[in-house]
N, C-alpha and C positions, 0 to 999 in steps of 0.2 A: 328166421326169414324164409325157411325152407320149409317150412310148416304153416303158411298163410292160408293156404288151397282150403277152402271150407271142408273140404271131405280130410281135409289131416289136422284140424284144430282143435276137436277134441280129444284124436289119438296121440295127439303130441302132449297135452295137459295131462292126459291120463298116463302117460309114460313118466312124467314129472312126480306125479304126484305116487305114484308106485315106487321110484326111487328115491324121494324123501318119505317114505312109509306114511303119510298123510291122506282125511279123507277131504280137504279140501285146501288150498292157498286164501289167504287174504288179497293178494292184488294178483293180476293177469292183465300183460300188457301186449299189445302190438309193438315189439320190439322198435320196427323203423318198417316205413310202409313201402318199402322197396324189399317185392318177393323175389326168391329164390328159387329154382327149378329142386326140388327134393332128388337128395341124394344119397342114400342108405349110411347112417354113420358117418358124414362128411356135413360138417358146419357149414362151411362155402363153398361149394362145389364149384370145381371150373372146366373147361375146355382145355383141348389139345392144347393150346395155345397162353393156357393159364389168365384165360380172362374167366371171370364169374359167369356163371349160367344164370340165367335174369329168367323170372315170369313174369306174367302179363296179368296174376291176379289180381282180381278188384278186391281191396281192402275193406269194402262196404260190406261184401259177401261175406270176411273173414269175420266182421264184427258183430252179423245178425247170429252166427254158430258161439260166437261170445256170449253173446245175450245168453243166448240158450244154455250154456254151461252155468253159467250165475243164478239161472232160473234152476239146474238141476243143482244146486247145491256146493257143486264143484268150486266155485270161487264168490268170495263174497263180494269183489270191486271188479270192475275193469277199466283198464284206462290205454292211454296212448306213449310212446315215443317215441324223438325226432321228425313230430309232424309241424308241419309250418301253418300257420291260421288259414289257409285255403283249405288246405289238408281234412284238418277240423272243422271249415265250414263243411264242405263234404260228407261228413260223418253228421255233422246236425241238421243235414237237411236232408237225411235219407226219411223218406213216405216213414218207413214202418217203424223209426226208431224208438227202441223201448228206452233202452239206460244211455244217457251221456254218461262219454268218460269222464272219471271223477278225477282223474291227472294226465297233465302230458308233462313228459321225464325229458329235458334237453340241457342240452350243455350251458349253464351260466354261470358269469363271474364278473367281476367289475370290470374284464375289458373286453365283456360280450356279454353286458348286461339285458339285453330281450325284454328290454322296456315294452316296444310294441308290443312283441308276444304275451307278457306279462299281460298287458292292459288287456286285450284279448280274453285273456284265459278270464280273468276276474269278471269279465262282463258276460261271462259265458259261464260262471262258477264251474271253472273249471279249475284245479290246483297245479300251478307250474312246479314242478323238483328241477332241482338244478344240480346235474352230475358234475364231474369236474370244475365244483365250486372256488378249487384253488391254483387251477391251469391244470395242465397236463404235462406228462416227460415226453420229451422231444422223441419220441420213437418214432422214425417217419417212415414205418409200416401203417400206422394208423395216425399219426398225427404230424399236424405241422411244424419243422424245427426250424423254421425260420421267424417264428413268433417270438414276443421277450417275452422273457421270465416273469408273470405277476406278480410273486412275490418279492420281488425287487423294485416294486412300483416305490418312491419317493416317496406318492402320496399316504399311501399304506402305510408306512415305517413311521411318518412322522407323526399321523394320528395314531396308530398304537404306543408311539412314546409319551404320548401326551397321557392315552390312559393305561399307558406298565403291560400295553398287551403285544404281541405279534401282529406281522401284516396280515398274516394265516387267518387267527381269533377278528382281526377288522374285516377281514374278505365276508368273512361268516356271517360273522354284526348287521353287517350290512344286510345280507339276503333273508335274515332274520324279522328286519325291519322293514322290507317291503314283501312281506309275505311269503318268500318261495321259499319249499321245504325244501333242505340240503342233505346231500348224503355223499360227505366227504368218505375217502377210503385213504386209510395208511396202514401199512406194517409195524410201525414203530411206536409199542406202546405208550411213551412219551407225549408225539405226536396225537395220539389217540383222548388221551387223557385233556391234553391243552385245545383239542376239539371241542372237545365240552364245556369246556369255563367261557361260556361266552354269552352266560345269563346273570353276569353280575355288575356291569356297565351297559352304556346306552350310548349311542351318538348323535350328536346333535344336528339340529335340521341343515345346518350348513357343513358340516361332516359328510353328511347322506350326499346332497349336494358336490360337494366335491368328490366325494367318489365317484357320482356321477358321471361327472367331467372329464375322468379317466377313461371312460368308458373306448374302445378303437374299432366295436364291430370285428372281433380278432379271434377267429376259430381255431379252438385248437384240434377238435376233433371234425375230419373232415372226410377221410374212410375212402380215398382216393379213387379206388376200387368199383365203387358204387356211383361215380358221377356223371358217366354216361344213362342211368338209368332214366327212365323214361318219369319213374316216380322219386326222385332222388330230392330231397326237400329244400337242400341249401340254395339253391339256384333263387328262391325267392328272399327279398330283405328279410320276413318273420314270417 
């Protein structure tokens, strides 16, 4: 976020890519479109007072210096995260835009399921990824711990018993089947492995449906930190 400023967007890709010894990335994203004031070796730089240092950069700017690294070869995609469909319209109605982004990366799961968003994105061929596909840990430095436990949804558990899978494996199923690419994370090889099997059943239109239903509009990732920001996304429904 400290790297939006057009004059440090390529020095910051190029700092990237010099420490994973690469001559180019596959994707390159606008992390979240709420900039940060740069601050030598400090991710979040803040004030006396330990509030964040906020900038006032325009994200448009950041995106046309995107282009330009895609066109030099430096990265093959570029896309977006944690933007809300205003966000996005913004970016697709800038005059000179060469590339839509080819994804936007935001928090989904069956009890913040971003249906609108979704609809959005597909009408825009745009590809939704859904991070914390399986909720998140209650760390309430960056998340909310007063949300329930997804994987303890009823609904979850009963349709997985019906096809021998985990609520985890049905969470997955789900997002599988309305198109949005997932990128669960665990440590636990286990875990990792039972990520995977979740190409060998199907659920049914009334499954989807009631997952559906589950649905609470329930954020778990909400970054506290950032919500004064002037570009801070969550303030809109999608």
């Amino acid at each position: 976020m400290s790297y939006l400023s057009p004059a440090l967007v390529r020095k910051g890709l190029e700092l990237t890519l010099k420490s994973l010894k690469l001559d180019y990335i596959d994707l390159f994203l606008i992390h979240w479109p709420t900039g940060l004031k740069l601050s030598e070796g400090v991710l979040f730089p803040k004030d006396a007072s330990g509030n964040l240092l906020y900038s006032d950069v325009d994200f448009c700017e950041t995106w046309t210096v995107m282009e330009s690294c895609k066109d030099a070869g430096l990265v093959r995609s570029i896309g977006v995260s944690n933007f809300n469909h205003k966000q996005l319209e913004t970016l697709l109605r800038m005059p000179k835009l060469k590339y839509k982004p080819v994804c936007n990366q935001v928090e989904c799961h069956p009890y913040l399921n971003q249906s609108k968003l979704l609809k959005y994105c597909k009408s825009n061929n745009i590809v939704l990824v859904g991070y914390s596909p399986l909720g998140s840990s209650p760390d309430p430095k960056w998340f909310n711990p007063n949300n329930p436990i997804l994987l303890n949804d009823p609904e979850l558990r009963k349709i997985g018993e019906k096809h021998n899978k985990t609520a985890a494996q049905v969470a997955l199923r789900y997002q599988i089947q309305r198109d949005v690419v997932i990128i669960p994370k665990s440590f636990n090889p286990g875990r990792m492995k039972q990520n995977k099997e979740i190409f060998d059943f199907q659920l049914t239109d009334e499954e989807m449906k009631a997952i559906d239903g589950i649905n609470k509009n329930c954020r778990y990732v909400i970054v506290k930190q950032l919500i004064d920001h002037p570009k801070y996304p969550f303030h809109e429904e999608y």
